[in-house]
Structure formats: structure tokens, C-alpha cells
C-alpha positions, 0 to 999 in steps of 0.5 A, spaced: 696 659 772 697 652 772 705 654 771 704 659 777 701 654 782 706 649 780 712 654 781 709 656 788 709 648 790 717 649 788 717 654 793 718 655 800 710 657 800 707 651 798 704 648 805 702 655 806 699 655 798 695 649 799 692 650 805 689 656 803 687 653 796 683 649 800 680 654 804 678 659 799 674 657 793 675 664 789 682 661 789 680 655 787 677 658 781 682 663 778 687 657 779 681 653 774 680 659 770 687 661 768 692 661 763 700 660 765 704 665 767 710 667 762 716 663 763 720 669 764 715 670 770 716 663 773 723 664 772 723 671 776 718 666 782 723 662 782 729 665 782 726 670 788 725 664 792 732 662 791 735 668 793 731 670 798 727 663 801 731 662 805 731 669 809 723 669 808 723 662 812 727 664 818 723 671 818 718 672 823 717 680 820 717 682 813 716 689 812 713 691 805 714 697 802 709 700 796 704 694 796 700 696 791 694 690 790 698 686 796 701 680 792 709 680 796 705 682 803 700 676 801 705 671 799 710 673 805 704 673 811 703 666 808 710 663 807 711 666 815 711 662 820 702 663 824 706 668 829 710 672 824 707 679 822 708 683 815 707 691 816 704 693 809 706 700 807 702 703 801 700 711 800 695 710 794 688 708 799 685 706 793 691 700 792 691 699 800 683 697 800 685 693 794 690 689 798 686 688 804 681 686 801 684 680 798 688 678 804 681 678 808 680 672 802 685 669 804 684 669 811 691 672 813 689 679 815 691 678 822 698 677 819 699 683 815 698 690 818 697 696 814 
């Protein structure tokens, strides 16, 4: 997870990464714990922030499509500007809790509508 962080520090979330690490210690603590990602992963990460970083920084709506556990609506609603707002659309209610769930961690559940 150390490679994960590392990459994100790259990425056009990195003011938004640390302030949350610093806010939330079950953060802290996975980050800790945690092995690294695949490269592959990271090469993924950060190609993603490549092509669509740019887009996301000047963005003020995101609209998220199947979110499963949340992890593209949570990295957008950190990455957005504090007015910017993304729309979460999940059928799978047992997936939608989880999401929320984690963006209530994060203390970004105003960004994020579901």
C-alpha cells in the first residue's frame, strides 16, 4: 500500500489524499498495514491520472456509474474542488451501504449523492 500512497502523491489527488490520512486513522492504519499494489495496478493509477486528470481537476460534477465499494466516486469527491459534487449510482443496495459507509470514514459524504 506504500506504492499506492506513493502513486497518489503523484496524482492530481495528493492535497486531498494527505488531508484525509491525516484526518481519518483507519486510513493511517490500512496504509501501515498493507502490502503494495501490483505494478500493473500503479501503471493503471497512473495512466488513468494522465489521461483523465486534468479533466477531473477542472470538473465541478462527476457522475459515477456502478460504484460498487465506492473507490472511483471516493477518489473523485477528494480530487474535486470542496463545491464539487459526484452523483453515485449503484442498483446493488448491499454495495451502495458499503460505499457510503466508507465515504462517511472519510468525511466526504456531503460530496457524494447516492
Amino acid at each position: 500500500m506504500k506504492a499506492f500512497s506513493r502513486g497518489l502523491s503523484k496524482s492530481c489527488m495528493s492535497r486531498s489524499f494527505k488531508e484525509l490520512e491525516t484526518k481519518n486513522p483507519y486510513l493511517e492504519y490500512c496504509l501501515k498495514m498493507s502490502t503494495s499494489l501490483p505494478s500493473q495496478v500503479e501503471d493503471l493509477l497512473e495512466s488513468t491520472r494522465t489521461e483523465f486528470g486534468d479533466k477531473l481537476l477542472s470538473s465541478t460534477q462527476v457522475l459515477d456509474i456502478g460504484v460498487y465499494t465506492g473507490a472511483s466516486a471516493m477518489t473523485a469527491a477528494l480530487a474535486l474542488p470542496d463545491t464539487g459534487q459526484v452523483y453515485a449510482l449503484e442498483k446493488i443496495k448491499k454495495h451502495a451501504n458499503v460505499a457510503k459507509k466508507y465515504m462517511q470514514m472519510a468525511d466526504i459524504s456531503d460530496k457524494v449523492t447516492f
